[in-house]
mmCIF file of the C-alpha atoms, coordinates in Angstrom:
data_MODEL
# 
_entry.id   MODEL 
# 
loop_
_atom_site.group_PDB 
_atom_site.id 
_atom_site.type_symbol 
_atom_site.label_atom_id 
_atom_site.label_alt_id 
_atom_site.label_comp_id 
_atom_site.label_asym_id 
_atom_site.label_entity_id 
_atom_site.label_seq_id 
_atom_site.pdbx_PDB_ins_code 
_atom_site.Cartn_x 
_atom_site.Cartn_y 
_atom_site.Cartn_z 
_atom_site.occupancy 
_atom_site.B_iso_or_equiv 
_atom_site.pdbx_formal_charge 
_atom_site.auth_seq_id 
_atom_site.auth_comp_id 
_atom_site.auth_asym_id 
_atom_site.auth_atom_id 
_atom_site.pdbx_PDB_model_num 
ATOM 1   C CA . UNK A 1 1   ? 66.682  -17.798 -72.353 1.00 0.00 ? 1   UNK A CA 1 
ATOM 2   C CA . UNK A 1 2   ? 64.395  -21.288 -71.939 1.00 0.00 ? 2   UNK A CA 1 
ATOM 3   C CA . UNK A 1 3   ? 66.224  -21.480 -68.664 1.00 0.00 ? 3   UNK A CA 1 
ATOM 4   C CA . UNK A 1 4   ? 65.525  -18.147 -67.290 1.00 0.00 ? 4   UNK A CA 1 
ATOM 5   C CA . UNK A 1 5   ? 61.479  -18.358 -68.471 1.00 0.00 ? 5   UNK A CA 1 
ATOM 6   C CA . UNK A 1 6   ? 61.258  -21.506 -66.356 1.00 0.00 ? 6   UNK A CA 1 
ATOM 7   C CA . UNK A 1 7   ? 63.610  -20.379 -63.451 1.00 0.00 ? 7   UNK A CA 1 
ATOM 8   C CA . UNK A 1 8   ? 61.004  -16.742 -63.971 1.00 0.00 ? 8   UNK A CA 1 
ATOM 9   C CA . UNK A 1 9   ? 57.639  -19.259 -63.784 1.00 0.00 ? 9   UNK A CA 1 
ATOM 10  C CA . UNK A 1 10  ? 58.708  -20.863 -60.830 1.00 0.00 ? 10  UNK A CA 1 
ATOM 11  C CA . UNK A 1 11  ? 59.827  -18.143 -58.917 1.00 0.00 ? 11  UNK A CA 1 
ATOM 12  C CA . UNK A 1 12  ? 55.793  -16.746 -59.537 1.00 0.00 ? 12  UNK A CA 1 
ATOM 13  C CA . UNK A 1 13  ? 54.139  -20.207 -58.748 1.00 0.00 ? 13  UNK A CA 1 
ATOM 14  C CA . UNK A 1 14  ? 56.396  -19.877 -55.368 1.00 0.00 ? 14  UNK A CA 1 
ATOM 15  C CA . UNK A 1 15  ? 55.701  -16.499 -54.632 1.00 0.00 ? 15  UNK A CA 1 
ATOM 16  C CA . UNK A 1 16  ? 52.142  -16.987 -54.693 1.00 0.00 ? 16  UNK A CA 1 
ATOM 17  C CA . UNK A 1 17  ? 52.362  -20.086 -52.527 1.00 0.00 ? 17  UNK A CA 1 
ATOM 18  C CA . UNK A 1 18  ? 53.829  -17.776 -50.242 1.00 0.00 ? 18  UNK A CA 1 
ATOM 19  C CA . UNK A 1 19  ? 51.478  -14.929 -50.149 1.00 0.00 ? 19  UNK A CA 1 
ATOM 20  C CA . UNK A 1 20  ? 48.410  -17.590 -50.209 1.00 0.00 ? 20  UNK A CA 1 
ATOM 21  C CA . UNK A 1 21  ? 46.324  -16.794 -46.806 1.00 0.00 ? 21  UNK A CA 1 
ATOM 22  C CA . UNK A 1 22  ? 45.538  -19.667 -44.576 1.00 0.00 ? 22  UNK A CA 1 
ATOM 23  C CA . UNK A 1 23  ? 42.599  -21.500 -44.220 1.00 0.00 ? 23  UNK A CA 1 
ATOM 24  C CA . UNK A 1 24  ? 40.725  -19.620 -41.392 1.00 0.00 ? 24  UNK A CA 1 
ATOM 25  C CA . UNK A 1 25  ? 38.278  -21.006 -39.342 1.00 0.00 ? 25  UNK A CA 1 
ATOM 26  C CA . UNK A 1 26  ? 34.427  -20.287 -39.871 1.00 0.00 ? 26  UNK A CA 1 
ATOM 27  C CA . UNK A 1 27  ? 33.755  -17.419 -37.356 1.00 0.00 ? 27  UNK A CA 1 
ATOM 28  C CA . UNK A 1 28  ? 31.149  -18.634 -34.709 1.00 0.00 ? 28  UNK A CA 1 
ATOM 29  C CA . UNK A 1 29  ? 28.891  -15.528 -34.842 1.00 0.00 ? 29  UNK A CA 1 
ATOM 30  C CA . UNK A 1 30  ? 26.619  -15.862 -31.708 1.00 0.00 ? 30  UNK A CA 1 
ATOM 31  C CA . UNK A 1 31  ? 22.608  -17.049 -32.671 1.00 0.00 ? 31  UNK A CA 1 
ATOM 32  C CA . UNK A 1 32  ? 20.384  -14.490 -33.264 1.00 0.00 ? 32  UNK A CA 1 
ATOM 33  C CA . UNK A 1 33  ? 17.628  -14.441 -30.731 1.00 0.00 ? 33  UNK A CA 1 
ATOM 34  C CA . UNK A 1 34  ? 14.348  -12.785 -31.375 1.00 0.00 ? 34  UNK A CA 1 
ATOM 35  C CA . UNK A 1 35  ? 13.126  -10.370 -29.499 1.00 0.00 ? 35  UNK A CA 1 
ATOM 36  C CA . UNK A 1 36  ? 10.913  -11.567 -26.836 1.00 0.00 ? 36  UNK A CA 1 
ATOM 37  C CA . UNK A 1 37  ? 7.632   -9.735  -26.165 1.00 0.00 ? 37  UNK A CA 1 
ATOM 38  C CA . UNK A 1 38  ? 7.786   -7.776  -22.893 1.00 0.00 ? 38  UNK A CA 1 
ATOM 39  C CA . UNK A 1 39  ? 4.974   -8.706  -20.709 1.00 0.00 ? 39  UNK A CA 1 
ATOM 40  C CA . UNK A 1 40  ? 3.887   -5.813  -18.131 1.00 0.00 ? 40  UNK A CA 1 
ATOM 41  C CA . UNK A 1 41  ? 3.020   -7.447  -14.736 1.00 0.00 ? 41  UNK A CA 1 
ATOM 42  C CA . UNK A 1 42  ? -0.421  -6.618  -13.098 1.00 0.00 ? 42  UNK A CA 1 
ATOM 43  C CA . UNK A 1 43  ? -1.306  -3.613  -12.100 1.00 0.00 ? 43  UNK A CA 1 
ATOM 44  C CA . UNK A 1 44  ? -2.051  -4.009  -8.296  1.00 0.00 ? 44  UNK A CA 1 
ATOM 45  C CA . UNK A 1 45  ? -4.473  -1.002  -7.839  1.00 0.00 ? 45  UNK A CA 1 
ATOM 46  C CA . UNK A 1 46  ? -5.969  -2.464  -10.966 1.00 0.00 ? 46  UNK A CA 1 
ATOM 47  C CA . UNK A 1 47  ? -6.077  -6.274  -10.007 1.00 0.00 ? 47  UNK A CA 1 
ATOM 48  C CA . UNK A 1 48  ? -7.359  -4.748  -6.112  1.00 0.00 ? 48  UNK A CA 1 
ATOM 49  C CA . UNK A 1 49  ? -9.978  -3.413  -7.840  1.00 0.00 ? 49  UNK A CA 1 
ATOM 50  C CA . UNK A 1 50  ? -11.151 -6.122  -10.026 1.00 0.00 ? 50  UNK A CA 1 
ATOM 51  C CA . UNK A 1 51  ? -11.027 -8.267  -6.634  1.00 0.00 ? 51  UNK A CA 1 
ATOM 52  C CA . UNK A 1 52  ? -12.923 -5.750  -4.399  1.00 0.00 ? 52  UNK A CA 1 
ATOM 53  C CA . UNK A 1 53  ? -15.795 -5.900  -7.135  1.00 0.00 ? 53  UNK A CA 1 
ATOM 54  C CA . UNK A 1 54  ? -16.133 -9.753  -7.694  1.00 0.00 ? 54  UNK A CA 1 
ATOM 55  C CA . UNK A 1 55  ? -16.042 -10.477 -3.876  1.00 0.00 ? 55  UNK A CA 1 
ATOM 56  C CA . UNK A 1 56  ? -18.725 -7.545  -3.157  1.00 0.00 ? 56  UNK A CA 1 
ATOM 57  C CA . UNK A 1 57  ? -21.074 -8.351  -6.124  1.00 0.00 ? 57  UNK A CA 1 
ATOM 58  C CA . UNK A 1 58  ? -20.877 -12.241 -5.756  1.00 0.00 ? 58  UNK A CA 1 
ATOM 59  C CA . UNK A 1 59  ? -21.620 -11.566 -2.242  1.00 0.00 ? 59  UNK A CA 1 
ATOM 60  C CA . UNK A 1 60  ? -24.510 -9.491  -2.848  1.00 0.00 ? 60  UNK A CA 1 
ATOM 61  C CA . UNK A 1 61  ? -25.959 -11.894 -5.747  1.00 0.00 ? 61  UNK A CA 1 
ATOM 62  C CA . UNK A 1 62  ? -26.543 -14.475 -3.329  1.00 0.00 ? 62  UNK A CA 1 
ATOM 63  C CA . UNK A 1 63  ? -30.380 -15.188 -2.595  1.00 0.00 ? 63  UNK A CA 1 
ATOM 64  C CA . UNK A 1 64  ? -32.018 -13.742 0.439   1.00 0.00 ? 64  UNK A CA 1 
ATOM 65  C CA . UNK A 1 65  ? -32.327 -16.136 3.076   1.00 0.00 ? 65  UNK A CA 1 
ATOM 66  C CA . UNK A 1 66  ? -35.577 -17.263 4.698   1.00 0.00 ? 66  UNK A CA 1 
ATOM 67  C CA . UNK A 1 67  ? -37.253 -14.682 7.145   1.00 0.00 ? 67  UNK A CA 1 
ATOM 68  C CA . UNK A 1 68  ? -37.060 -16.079 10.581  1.00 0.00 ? 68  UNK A CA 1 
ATOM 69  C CA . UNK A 1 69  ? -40.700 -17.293 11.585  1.00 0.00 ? 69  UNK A CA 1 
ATOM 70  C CA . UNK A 1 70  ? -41.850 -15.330 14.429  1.00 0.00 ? 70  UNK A CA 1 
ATOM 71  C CA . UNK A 1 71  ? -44.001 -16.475 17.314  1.00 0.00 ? 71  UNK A CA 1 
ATOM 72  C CA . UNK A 1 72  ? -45.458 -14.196 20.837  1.00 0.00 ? 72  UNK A CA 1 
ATOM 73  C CA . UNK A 1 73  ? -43.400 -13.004 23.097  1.00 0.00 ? 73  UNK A CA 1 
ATOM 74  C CA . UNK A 1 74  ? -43.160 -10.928 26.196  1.00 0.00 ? 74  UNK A CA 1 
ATOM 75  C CA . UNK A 1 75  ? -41.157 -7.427  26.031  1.00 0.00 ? 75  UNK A CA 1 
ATOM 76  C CA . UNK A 1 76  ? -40.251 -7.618  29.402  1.00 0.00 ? 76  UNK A CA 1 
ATOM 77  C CA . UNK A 1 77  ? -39.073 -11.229 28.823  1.00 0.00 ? 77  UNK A CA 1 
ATOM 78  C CA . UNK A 1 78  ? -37.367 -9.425  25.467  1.00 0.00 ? 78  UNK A CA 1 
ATOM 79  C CA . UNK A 1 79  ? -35.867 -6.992  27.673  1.00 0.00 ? 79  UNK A CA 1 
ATOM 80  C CA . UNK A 1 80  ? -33.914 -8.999  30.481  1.00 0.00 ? 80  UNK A CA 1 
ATOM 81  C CA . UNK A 1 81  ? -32.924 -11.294 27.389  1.00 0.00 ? 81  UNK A CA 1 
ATOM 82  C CA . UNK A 1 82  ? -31.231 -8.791  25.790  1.00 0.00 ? 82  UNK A CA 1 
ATOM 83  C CA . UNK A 1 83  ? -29.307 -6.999  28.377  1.00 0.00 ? 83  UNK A CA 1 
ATOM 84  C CA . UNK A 1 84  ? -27.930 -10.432 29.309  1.00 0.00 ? 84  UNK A CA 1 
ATOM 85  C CA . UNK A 1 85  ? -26.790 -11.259 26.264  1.00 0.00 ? 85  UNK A CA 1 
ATOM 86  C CA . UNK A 1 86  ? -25.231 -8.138  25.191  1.00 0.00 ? 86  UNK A CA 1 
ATOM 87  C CA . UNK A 1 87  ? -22.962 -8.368  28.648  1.00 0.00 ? 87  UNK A CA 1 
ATOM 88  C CA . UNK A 1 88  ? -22.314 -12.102 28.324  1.00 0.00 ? 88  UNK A CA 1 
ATOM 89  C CA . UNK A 1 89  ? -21.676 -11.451 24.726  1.00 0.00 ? 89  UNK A CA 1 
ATOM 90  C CA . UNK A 1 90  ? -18.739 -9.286  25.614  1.00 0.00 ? 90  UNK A CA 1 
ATOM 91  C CA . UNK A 1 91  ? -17.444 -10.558 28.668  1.00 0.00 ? 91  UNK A CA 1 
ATOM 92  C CA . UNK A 1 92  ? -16.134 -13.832 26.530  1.00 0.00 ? 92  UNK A CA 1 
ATOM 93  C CA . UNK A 1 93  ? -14.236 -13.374 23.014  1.00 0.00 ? 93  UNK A CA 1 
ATOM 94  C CA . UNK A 1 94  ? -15.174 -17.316 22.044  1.00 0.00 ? 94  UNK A CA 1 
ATOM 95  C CA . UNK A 1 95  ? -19.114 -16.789 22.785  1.00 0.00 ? 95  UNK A CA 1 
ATOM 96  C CA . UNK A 1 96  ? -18.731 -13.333 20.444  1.00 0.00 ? 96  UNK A CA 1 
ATOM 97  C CA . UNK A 1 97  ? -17.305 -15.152 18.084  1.00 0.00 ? 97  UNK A CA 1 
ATOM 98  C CA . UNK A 1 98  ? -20.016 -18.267 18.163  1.00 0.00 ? 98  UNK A CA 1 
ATOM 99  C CA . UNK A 1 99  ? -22.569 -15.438 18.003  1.00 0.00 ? 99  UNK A CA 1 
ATOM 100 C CA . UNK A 1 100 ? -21.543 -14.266 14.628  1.00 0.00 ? 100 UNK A CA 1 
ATOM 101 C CA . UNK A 1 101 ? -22.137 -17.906 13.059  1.00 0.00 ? 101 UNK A CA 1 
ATOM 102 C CA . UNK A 1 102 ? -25.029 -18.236 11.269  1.00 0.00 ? 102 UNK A CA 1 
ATOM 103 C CA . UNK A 1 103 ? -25.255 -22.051 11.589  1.00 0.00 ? 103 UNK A CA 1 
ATOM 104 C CA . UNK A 1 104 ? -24.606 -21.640 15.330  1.00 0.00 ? 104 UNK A CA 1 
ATOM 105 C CA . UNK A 1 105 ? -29.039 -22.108 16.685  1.00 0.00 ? 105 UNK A CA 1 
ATOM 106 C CA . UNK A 1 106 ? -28.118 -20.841 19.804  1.00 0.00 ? 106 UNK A CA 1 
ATOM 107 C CA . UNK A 1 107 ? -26.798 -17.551 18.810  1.00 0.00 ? 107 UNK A CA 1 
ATOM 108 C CA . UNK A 1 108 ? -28.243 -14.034 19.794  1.00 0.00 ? 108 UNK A CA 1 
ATOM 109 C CA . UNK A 1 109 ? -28.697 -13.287 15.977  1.00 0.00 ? 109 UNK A CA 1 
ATOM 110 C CA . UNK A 1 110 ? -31.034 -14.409 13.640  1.00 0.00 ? 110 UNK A CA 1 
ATOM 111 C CA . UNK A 1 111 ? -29.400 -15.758 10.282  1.00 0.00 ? 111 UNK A CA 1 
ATOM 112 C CA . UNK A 1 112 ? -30.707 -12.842 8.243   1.00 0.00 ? 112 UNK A CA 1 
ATOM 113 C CA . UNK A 1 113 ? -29.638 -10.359 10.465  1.00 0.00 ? 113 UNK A CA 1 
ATOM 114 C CA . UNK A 1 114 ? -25.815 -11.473 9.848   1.00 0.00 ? 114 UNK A CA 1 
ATOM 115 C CA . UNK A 1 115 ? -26.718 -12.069 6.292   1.00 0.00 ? 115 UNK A CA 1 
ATOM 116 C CA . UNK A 1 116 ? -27.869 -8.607  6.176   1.00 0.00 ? 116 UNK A CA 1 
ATOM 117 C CA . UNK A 1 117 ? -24.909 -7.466  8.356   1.00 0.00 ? 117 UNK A CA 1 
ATOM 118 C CA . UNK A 1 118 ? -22.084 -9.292  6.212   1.00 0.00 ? 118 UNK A CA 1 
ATOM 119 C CA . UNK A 1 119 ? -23.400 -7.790  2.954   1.00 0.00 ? 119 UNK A CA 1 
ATOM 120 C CA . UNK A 1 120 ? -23.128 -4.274  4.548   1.00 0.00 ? 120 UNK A CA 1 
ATOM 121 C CA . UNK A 1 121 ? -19.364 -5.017  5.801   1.00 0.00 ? 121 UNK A CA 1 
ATOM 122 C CA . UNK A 1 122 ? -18.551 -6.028  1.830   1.00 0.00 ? 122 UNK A CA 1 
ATOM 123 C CA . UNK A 1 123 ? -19.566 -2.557  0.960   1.00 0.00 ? 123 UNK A CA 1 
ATOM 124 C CA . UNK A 1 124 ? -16.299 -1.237  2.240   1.00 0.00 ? 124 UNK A CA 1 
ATOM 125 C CA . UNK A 1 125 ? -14.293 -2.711  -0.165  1.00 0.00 ? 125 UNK A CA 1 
ATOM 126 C CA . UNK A 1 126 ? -15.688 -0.877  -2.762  1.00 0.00 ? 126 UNK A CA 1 
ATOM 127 C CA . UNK A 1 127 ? -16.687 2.525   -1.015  1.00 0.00 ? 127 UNK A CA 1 
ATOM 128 C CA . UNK A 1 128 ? -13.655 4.524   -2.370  1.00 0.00 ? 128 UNK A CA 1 
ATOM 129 C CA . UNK A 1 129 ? -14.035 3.414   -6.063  1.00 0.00 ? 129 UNK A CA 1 
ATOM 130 C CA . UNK A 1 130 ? -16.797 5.689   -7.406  1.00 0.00 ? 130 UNK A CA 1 
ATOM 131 C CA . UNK A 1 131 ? -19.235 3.856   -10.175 1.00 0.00 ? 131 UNK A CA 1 
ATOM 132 C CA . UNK A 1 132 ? -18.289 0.347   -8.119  1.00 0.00 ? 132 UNK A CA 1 
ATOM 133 C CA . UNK A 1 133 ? -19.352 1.905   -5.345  1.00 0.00 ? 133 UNK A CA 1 
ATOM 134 C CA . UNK A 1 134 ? -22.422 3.141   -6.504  1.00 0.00 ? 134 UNK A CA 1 
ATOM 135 C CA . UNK A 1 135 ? -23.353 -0.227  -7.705  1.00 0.00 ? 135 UNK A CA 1 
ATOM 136 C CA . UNK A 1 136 ? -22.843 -1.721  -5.310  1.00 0.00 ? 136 UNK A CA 1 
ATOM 137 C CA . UNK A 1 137 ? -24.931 0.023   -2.613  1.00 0.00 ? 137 UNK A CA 1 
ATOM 138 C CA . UNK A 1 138 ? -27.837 -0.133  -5.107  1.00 0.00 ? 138 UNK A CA 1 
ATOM 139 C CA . UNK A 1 139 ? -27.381 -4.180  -5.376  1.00 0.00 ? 139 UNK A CA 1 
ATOM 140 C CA . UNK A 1 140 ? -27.603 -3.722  -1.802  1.00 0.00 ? 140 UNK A CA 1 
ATOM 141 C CA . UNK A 1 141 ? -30.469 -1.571  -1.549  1.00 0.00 ? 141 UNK A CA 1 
ATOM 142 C CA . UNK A 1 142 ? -32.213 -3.623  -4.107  1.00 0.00 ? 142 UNK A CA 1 
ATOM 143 C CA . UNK A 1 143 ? -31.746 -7.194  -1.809  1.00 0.00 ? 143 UNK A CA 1 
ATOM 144 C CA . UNK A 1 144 ? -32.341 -5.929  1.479   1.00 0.00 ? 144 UNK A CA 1 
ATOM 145 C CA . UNK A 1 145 ? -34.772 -2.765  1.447   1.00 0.00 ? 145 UNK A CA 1 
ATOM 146 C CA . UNK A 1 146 ? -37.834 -4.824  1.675   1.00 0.00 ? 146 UNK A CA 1 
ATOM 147 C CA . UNK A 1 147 ? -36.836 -6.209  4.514   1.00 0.00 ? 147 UNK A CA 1 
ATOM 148 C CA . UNK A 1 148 ? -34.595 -3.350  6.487   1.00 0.00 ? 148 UNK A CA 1 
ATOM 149 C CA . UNK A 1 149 ? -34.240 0.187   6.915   1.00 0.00 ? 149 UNK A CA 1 
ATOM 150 C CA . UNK A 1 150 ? -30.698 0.101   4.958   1.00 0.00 ? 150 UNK A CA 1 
ATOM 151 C CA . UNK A 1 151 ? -30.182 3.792   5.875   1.00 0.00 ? 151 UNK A CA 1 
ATOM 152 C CA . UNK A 1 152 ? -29.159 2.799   9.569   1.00 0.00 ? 152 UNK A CA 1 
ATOM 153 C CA . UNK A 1 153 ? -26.891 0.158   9.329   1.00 0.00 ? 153 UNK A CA 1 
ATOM 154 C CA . UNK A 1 154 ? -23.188 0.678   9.415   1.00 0.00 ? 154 UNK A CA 1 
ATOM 155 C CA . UNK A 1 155 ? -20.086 -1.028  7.995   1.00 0.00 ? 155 UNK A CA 1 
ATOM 156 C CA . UNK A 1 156 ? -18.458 -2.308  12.090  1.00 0.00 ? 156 UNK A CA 1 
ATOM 157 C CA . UNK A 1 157 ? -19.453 -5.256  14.229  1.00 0.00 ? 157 UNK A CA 1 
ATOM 158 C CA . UNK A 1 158 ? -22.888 -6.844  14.887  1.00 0.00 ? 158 UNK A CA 1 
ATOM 159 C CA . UNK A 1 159 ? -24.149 -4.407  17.756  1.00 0.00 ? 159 UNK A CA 1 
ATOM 160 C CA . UNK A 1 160 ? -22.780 -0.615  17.727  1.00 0.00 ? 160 UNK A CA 1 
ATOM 161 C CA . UNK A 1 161 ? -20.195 0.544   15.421  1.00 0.00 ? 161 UNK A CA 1 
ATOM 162 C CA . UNK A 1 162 ? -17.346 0.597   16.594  1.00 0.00 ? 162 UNK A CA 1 
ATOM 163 C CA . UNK A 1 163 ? -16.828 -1.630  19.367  1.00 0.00 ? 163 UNK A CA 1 
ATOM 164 C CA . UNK A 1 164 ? -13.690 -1.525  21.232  1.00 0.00 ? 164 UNK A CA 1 
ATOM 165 C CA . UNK A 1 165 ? -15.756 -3.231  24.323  1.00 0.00 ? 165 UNK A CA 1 
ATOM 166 C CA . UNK A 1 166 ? -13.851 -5.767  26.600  1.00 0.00 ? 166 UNK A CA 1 
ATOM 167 C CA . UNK A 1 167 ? -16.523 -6.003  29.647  1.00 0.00 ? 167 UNK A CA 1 
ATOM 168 C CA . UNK A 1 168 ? -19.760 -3.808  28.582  1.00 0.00 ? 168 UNK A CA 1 
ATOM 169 C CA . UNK A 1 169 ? -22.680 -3.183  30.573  1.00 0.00 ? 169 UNK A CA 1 
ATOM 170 C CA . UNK A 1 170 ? -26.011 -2.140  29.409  1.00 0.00 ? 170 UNK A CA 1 
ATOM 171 C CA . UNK A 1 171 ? -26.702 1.067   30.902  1.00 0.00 ? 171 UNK A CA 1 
ATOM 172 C CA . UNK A 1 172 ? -30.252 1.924   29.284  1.00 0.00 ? 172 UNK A CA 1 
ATOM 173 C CA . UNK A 1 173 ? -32.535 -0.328  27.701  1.00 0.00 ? 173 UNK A CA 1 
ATOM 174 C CA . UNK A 1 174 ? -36.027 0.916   27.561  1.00 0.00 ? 174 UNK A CA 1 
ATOM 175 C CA . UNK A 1 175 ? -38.674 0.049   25.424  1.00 0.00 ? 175 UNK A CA 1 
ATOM 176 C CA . UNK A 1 176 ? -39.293 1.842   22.210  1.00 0.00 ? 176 UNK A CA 1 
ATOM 177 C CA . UNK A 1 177 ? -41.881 0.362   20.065  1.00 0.00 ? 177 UNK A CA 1 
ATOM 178 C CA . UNK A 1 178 ? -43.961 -3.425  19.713  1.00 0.00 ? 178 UNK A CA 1 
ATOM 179 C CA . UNK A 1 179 ? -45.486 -4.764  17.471  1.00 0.00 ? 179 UNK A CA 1 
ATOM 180 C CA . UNK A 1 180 ? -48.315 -6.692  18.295  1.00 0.00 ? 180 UNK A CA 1 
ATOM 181 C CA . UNK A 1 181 ? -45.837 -8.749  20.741  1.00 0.00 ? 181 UNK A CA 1 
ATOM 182 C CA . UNK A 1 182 ? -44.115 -10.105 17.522  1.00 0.00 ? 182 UNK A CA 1 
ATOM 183 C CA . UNK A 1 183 ? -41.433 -7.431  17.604  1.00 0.00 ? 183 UNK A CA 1 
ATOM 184 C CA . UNK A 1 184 ? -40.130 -5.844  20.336  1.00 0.00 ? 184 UNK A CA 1 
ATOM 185 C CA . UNK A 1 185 ? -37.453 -2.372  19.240  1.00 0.00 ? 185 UNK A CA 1 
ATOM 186 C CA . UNK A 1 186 ? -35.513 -1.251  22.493  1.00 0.00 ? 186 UNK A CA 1 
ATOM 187 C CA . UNK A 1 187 ? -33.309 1.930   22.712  1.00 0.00 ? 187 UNK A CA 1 
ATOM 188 C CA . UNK A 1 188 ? -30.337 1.010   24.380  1.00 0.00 ? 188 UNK A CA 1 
ATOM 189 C CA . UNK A 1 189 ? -26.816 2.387   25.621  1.00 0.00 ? 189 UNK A CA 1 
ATOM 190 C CA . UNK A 1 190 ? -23.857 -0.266  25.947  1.00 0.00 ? 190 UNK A CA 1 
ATOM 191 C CA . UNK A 1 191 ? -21.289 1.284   28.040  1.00 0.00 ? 191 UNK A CA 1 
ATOM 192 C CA . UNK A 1 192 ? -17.959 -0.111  27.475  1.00 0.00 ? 192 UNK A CA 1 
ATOM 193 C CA . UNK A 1 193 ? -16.088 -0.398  30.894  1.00 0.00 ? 193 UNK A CA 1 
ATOM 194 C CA . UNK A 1 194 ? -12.594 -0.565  29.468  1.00 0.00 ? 194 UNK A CA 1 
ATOM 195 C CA . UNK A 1 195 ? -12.915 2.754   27.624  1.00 0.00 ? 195 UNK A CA 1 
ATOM 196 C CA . UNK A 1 196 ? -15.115 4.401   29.377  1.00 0.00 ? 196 UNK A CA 1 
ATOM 197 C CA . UNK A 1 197 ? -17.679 5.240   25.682  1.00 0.00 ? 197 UNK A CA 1 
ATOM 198 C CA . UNK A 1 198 ? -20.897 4.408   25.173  1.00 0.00 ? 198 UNK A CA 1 
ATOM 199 C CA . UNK A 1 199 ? -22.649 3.101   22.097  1.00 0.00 ? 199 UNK A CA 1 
ATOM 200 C CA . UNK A 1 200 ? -26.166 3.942   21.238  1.00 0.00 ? 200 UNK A CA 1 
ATOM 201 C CA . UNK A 1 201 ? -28.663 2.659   18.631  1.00 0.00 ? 201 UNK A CA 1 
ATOM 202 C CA . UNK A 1 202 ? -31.758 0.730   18.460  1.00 0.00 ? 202 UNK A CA 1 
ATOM 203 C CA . UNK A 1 203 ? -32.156 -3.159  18.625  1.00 0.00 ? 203 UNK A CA 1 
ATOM 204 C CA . UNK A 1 204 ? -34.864 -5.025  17.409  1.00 0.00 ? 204 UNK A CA 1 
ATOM 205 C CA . UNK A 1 205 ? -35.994 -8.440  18.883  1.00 0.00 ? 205 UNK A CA 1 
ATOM 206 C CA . UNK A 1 206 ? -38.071 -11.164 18.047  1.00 0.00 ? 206 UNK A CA 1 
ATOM 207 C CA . UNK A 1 207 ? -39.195 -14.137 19.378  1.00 0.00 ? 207 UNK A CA 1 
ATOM 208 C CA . UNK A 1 208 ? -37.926 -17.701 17.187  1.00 0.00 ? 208 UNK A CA 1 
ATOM 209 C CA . UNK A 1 209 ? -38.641 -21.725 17.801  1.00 0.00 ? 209 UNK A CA 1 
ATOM 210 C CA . UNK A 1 210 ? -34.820 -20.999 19.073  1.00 0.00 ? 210 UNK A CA 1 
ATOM 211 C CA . UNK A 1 211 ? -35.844 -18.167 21.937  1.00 0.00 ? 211 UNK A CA 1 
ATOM 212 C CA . UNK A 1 212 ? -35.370 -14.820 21.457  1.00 0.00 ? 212 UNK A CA 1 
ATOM 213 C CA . UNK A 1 213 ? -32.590 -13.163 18.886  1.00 0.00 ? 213 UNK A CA 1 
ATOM 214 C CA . UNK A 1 214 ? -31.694 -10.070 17.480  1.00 0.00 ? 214 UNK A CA 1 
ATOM 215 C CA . UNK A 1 215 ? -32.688 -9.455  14.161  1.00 0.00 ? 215 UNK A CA 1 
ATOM 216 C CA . UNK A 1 216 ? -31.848 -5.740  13.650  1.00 0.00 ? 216 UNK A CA 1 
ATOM 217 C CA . UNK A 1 217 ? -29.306 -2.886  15.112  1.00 0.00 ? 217 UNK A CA 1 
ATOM 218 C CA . UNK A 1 218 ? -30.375 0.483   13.524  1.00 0.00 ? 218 UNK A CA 1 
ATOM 219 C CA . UNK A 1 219 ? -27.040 3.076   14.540  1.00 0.00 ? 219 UNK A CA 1 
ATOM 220 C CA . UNK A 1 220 ? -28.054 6.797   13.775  1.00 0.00 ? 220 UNK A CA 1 
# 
């Protein structure tokens, strides 16, 4: 009976050995991450719009330059300056280009007139935005109108909106209005001989330390 309670124990303790499970390995569960916030990207209309308003209203904070000081001149003097320097202007892309800098003394513009002109061409990046608009052209308004008629100036080049001109040739210039020989204002018609158009306006004129220079283009 002793015999068959020890053979009984060690048949348990055996069994059990048996039917022990193995050691298993620690599972390697993968690392939790957290969520990362989602960042949206810019929204381009948005961001174009931001940009159209700081490069318009920085433009237009900038001080009014000096007025040109103005001496006699001649209108028919005036008048054969002009015409020749409309058609020179356009017969040669690098002297067009010289024209239109402000630093440039021999130039047919007067530095006010491109400031004047530059701050008009800014106002088309905001013209399709409503309340920027609108703010705009009153900053505008509010910098230039004691100096300019800002109702007849338009957004294209330096002379007549637009200008397609290769050659051009001045096919009226007549004499409009002076002012006691300090300003002359000519009506004039630049024919462009490439597309056969004409552009029409008025051009004002002075006489400078520098000759005489353009220092308005009213387009109606």
């Amino acid at each position: 009976m002793k015999s068959t309670l020890v053979f009984w124990t060690a048949a348990v303790v055996l069994t059990a050995c048996q039917t022990q499970p193995a050691n298993q390995p620690a599972s390697s569960s993968p690392p939790v991450v957290a969520p990362t916030e989602q960042v949206s990207a810019p929204d381009p209309e948005t961001e174009s719009k931001s940009d159209s308003e700081s490069v318009t209203m920085r433009a237009l904070a900038q001080p009014l330059p000096p007025p040109p000081v103005v001496i006699a001149g001649d209108s028919t003097r005036a008048r054969q300056w002009l015409v020749a320097s409309i058609e020179e202007n356009f017969a040669d892309k690098v002297k067009e280009q010289q024209n239109s800098e402000s630093e440039n003394p021999d130039g047919i513009y007067t530095a006010q007139y491109l400031n004047y002109k530059d701050d008009a061409i800014f106002l088309v990046y905001t013209e399709d935005e409503g309340a920027l608009a609108a703010k705009a052209r009153q900053a505008f308004e509010r910098k230039w109108a004691a100096r300019y008629n800002t109702r007849y100036v338009k957004q294209g080049g330096f002379l007549f909106a637009p200008e397609g001109y290769g050659k051009a040739q001045v096919s009226q210039c007549k004499l409009k209005e002076s002012r006691s020989f300090n300003a002359f204002l000519f009506e004039v018609v630049i024919h462009d001989l490439g597309t056969n158009t004409d552009g029409k306006g008025d051009i004002k004129v002075i006489n400078t330390a520098q000759g005489y220079k353009i220092d308005d283009v009213l387009e109606y």
